[in-house]
Backbone atoms as SQL, in Angstrom:
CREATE TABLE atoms (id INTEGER PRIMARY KEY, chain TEXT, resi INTEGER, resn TEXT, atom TEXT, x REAL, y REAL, z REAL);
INSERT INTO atoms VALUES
  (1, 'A', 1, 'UNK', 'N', 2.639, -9.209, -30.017),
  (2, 'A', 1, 'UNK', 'CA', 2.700, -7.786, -30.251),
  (3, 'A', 1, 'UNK', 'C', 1.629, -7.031, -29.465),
  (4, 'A', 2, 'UNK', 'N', 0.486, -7.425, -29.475),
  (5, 'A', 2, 'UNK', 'CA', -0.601, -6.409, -28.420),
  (6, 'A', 2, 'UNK', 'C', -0.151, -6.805, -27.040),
  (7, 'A', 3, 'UNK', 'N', 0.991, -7.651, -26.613),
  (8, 'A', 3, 'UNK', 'CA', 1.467, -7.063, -25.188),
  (9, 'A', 3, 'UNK', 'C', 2.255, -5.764, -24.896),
  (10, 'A', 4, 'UNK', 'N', 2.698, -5.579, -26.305),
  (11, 'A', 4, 'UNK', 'CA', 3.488, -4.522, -26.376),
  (12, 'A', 4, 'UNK', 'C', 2.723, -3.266, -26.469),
  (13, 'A', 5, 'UNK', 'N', 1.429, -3.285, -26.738),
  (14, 'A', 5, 'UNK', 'CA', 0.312, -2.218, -26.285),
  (15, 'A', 5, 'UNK', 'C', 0.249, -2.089, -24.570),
  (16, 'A', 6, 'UNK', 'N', -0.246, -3.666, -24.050),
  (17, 'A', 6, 'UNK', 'CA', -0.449, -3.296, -23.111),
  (18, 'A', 6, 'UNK', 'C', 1.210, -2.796, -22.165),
  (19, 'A', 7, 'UNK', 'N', 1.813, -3.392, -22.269),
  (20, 'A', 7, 'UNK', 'CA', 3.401, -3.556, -21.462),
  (21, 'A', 7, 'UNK', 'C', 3.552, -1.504, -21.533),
  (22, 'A', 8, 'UNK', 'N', 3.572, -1.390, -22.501),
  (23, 'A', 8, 'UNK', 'CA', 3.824, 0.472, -23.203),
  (24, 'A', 8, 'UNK', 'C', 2.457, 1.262, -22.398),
  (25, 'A', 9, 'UNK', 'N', 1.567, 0.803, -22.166),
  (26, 'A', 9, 'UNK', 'CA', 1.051, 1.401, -21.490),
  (27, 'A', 9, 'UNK', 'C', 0.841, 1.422, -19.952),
  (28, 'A', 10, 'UNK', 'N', 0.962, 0.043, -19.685),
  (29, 'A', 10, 'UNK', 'CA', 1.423, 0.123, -17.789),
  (30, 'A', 10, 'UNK', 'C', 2.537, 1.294, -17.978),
  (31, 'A', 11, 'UNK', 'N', 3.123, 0.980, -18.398),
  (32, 'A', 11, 'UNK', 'CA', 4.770, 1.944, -18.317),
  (33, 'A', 11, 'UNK', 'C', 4.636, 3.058, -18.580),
  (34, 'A', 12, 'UNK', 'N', 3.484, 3.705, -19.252),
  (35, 'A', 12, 'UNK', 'CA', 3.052, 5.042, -19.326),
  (36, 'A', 12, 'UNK', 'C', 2.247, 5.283, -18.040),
  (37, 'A', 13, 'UNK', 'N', 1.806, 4.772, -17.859),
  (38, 'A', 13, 'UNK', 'CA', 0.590, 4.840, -16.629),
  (39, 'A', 13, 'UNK', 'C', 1.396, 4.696, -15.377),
  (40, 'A', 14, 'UNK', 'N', 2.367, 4.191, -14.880),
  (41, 'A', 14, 'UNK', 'CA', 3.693, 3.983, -14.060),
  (42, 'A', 14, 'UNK', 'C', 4.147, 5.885, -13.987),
  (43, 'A', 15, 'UNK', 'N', 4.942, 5.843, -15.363),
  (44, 'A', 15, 'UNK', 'CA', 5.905, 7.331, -15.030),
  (45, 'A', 15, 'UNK', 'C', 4.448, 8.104, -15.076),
  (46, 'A', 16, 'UNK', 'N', 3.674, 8.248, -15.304),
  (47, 'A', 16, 'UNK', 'CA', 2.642, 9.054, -15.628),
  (48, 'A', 16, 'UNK', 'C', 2.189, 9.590, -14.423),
  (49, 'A', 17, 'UNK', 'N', 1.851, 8.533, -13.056),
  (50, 'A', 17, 'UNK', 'CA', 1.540, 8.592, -11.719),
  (51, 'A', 17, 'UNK', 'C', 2.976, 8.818, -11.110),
  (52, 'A', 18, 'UNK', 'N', 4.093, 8.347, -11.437),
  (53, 'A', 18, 'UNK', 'CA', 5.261, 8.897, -10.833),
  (54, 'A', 18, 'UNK', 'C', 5.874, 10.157, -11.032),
  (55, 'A', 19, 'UNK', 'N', 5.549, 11.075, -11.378),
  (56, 'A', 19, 'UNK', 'CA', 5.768, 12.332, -11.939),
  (57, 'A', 19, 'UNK', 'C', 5.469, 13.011, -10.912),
  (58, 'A', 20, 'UNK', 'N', 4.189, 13.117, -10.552),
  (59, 'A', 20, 'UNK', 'CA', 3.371, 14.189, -9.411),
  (60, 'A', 20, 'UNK', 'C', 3.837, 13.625, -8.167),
  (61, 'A', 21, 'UNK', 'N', 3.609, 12.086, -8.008),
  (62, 'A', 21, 'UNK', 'CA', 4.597, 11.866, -6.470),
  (63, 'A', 21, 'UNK', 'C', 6.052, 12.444, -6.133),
  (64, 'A', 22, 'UNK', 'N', 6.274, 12.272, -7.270),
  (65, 'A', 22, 'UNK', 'CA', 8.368, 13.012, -6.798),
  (66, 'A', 22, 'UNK', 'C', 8.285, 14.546, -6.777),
  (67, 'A', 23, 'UNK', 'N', 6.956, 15.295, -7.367),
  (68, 'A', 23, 'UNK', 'CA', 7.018, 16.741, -7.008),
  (69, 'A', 23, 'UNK', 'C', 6.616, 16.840, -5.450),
  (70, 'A', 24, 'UNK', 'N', 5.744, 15.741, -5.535),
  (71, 'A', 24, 'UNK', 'CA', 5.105, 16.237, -4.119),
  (72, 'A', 24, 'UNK', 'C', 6.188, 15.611, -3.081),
  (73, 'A', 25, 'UNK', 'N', 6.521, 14.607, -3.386),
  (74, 'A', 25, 'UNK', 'CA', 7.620, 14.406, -2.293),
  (75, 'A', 25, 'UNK', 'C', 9.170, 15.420, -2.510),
  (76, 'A', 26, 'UNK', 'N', 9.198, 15.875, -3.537),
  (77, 'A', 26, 'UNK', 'CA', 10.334, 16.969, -3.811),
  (78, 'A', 26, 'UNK', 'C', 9.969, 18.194, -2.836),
  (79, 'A', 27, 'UNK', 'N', 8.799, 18.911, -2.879),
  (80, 'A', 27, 'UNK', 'CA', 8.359, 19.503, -2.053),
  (81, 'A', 27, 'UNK', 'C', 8.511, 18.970, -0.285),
  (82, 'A', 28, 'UNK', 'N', 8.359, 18.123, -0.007),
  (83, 'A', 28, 'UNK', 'CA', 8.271, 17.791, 1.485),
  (84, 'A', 28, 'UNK', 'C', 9.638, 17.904, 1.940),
  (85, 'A', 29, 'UNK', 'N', 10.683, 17.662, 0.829),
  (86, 'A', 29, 'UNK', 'CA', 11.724, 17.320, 1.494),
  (87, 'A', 29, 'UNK', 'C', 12.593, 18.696, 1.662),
  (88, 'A', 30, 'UNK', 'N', 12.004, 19.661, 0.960),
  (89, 'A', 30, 'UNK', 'CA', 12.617, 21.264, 0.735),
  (90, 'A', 30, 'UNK', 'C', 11.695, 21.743, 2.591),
  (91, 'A', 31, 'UNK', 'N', 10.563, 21.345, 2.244),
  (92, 'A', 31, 'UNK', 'CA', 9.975, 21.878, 3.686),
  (93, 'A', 31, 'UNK', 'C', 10.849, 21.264, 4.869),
  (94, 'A', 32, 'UNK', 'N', 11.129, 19.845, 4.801),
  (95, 'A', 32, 'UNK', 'CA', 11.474, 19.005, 6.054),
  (96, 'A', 32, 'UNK', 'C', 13.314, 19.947, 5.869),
  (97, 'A', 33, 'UNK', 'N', 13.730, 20.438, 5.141),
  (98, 'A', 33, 'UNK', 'CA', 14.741, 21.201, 5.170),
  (99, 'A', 33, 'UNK', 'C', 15.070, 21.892, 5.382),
  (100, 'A', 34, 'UNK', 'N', 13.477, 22.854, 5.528),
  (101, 'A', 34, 'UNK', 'CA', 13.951, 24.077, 6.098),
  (102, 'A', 34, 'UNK', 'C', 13.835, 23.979, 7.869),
  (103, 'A', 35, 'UNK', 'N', 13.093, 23.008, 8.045),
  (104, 'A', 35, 'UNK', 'CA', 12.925, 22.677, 8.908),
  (105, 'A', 35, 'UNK', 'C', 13.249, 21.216, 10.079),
  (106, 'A', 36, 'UNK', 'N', 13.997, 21.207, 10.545),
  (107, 'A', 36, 'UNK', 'CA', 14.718, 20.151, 10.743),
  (108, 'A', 36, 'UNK', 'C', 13.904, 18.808, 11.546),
  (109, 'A', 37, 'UNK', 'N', 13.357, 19.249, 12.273),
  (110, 'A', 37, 'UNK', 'CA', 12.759, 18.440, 13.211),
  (111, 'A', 37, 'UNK', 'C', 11.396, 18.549, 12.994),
  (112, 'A', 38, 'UNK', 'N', 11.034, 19.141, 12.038),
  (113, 'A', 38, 'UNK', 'CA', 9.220, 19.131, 11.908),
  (114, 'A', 38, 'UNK', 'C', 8.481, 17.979, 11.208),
  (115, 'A', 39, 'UNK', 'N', 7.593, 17.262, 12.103),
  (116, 'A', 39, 'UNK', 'CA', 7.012, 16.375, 11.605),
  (117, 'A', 39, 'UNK', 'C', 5.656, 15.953, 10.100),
  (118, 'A', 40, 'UNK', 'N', 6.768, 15.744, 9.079),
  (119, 'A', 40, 'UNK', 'CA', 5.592, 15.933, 8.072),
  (120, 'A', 40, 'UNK', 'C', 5.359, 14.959, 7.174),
  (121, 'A', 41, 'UNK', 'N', 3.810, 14.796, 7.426),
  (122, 'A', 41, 'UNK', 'CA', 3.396, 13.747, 6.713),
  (123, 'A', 41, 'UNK', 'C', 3.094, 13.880, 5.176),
  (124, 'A', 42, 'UNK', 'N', 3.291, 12.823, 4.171),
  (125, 'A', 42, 'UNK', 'CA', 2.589, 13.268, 3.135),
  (126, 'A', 42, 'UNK', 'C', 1.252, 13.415, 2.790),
  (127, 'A', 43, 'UNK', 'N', 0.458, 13.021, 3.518),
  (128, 'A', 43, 'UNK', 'CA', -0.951, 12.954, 3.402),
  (129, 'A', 43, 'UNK', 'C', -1.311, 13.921, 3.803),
  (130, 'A', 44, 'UNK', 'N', -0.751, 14.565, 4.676),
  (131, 'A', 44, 'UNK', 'CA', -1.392, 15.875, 5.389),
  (132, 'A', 44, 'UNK', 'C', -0.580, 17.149, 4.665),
  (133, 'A', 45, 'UNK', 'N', 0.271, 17.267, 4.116),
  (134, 'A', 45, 'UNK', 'CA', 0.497, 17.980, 2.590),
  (135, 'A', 45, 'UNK', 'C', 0.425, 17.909, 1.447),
  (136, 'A', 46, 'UNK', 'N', -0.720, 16.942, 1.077),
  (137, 'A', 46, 'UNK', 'CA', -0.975, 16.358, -0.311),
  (138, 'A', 46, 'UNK', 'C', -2.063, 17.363, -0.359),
  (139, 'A', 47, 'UNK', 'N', -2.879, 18.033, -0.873),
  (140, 'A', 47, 'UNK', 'CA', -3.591, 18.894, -1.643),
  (141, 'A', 47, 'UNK', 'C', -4.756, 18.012, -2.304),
  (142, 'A', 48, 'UNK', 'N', -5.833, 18.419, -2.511),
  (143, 'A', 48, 'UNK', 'CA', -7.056, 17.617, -3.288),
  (144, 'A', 48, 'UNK', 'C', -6.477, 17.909, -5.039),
  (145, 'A', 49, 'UNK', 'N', -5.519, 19.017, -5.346),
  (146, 'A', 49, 'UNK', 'CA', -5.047, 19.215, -6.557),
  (147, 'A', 49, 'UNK', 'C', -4.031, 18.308, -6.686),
  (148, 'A', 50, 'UNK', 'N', -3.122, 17.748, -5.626),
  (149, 'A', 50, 'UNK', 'CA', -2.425, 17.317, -6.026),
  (150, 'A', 50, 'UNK', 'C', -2.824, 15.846, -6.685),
  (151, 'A', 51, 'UNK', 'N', -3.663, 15.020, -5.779),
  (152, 'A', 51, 'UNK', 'CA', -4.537, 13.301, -5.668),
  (153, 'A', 51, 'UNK', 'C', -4.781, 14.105, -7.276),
  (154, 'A', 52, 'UNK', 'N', -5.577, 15.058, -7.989),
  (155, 'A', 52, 'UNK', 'CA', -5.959, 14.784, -9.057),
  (156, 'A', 52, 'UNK', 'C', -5.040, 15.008, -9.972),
  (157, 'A', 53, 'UNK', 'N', -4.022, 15.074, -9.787),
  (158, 'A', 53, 'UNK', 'CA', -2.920, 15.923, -10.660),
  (159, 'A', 53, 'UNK', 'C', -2.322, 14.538, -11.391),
  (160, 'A', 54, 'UNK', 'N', -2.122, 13.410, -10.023),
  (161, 'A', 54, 'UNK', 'CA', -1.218, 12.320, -10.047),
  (162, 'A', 54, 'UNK', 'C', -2.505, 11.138, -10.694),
  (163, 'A', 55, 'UNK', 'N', -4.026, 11.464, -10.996),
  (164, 'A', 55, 'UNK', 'CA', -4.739, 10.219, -11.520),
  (165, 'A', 55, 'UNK', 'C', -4.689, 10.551, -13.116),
  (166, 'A', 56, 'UNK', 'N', -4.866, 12.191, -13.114),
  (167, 'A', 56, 'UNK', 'CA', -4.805, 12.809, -14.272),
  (168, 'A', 56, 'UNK', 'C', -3.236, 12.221, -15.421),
  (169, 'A', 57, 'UNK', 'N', -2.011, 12.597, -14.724),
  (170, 'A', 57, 'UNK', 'CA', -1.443, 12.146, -15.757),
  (171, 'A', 57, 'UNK', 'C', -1.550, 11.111, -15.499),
  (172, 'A', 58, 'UNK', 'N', -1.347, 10.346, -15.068),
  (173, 'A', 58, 'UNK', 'CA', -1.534, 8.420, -14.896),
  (174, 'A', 58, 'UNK', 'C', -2.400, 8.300, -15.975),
  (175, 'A', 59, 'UNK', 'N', -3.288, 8.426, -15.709),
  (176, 'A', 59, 'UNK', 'CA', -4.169, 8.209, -17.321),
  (177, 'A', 59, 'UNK', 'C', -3.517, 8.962, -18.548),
  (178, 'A', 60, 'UNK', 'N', -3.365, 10.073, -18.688),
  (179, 'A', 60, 'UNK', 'CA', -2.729, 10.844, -19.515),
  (180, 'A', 60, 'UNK', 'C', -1.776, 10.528, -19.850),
  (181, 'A', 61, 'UNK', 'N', -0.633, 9.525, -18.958),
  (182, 'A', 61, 'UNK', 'CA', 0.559, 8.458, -19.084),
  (183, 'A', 61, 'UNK', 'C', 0.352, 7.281, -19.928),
  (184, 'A', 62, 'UNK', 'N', -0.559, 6.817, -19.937),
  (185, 'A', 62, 'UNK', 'CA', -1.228, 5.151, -19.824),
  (186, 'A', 62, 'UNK', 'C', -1.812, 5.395, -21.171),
  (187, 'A', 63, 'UNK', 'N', -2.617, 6.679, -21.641),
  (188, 'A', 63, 'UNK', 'CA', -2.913, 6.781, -22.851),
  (189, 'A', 63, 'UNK', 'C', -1.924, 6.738, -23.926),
  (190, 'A', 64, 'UNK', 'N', -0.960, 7.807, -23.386),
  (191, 'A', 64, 'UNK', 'CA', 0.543, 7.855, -24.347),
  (192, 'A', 64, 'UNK', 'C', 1.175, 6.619, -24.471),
  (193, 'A', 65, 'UNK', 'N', 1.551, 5.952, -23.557),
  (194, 'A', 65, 'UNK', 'CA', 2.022, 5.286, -23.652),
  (195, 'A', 65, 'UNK', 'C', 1.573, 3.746, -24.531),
  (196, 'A', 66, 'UNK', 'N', -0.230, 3.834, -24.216),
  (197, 'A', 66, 'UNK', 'CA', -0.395, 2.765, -24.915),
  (198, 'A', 66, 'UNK', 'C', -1.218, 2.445, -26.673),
  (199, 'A', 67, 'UNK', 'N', -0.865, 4.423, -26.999),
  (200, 'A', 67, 'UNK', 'CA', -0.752, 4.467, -28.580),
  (201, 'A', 67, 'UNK', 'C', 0.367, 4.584, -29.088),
  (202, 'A', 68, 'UNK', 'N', 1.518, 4.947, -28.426),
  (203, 'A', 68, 'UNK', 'CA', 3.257, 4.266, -29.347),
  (204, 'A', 68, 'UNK', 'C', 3.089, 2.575, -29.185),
  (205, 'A', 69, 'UNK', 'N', 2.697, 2.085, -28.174),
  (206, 'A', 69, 'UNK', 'CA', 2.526, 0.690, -28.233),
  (207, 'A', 69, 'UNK', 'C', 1.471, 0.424, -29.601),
  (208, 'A', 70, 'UNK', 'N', 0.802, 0.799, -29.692),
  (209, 'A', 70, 'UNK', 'CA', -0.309, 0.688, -30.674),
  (210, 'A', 70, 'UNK', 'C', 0.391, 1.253, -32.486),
  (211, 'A', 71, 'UNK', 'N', 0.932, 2.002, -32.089),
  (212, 'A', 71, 'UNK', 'CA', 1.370, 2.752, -33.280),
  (213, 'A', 71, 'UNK', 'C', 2.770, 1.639, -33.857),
  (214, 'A', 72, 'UNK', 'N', 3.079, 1.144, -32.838),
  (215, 'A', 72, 'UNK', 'CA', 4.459, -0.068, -32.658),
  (216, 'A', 72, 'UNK', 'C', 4.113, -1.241, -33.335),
  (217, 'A', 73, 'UNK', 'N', 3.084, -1.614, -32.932),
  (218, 'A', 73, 'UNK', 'CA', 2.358, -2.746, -32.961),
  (219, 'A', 73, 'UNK', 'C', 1.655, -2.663, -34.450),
  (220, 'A', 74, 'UNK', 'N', 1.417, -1.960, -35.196),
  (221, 'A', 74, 'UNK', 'CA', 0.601, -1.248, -36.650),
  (222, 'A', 74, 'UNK', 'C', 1.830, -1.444, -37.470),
  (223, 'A', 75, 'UNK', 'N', 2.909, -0.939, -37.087),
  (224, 'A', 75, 'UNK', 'CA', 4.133, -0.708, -37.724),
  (225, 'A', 75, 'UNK', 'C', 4.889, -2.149, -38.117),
  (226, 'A', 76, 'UNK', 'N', 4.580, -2.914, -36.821),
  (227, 'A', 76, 'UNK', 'CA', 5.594, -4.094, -37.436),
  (228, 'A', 76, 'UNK', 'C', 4.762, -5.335, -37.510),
  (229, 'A', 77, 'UNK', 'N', 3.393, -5.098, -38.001),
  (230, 'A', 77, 'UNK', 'CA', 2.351, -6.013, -38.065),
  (231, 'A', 77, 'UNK', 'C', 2.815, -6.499, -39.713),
  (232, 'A', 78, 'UNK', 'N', 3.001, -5.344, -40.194),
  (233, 'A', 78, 'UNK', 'CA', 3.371, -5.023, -41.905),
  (234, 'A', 78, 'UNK', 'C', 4.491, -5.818, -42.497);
């Protein structure tokens, strides 16, 4: 059962950091649209808000995720 803490929280910490990548790559691909042939990197449209946006929920993911694991794990200890 406390894998199921940890397992629930990779998996929070996973969508948590995958959230802000698919905006930011959602964004590139509206730019690379409007623009057909323009060369764009993600690193060079990533933002210092964005790097903290994507550690922020990752943790903020990883937390959630690994107190339903915890709260899971309390529940069927009983």
């Amino acid at each position: 059962m406390k894998r199921l803490v940890v397992v629930l929280g990779v998996i929070g910490l996973l969508i948590g950091c995958f959230l802000p990548v698919f905006s930011i790559l959602w964004e590139l691909s509206e730019i690379r649209g409007a623009c057909q042939d323009c060369p764009v990197n993600f690193w060079k449209n990533t933002t210092y808000s964005d790097i903290v946006n994507i550690i922020l929920y990752g943790i903020v993911g990883g937390l959630i995720g690994g107190s339903i694991g915890l709260v899971m794990y309390k529940l069927f200890k009983k």
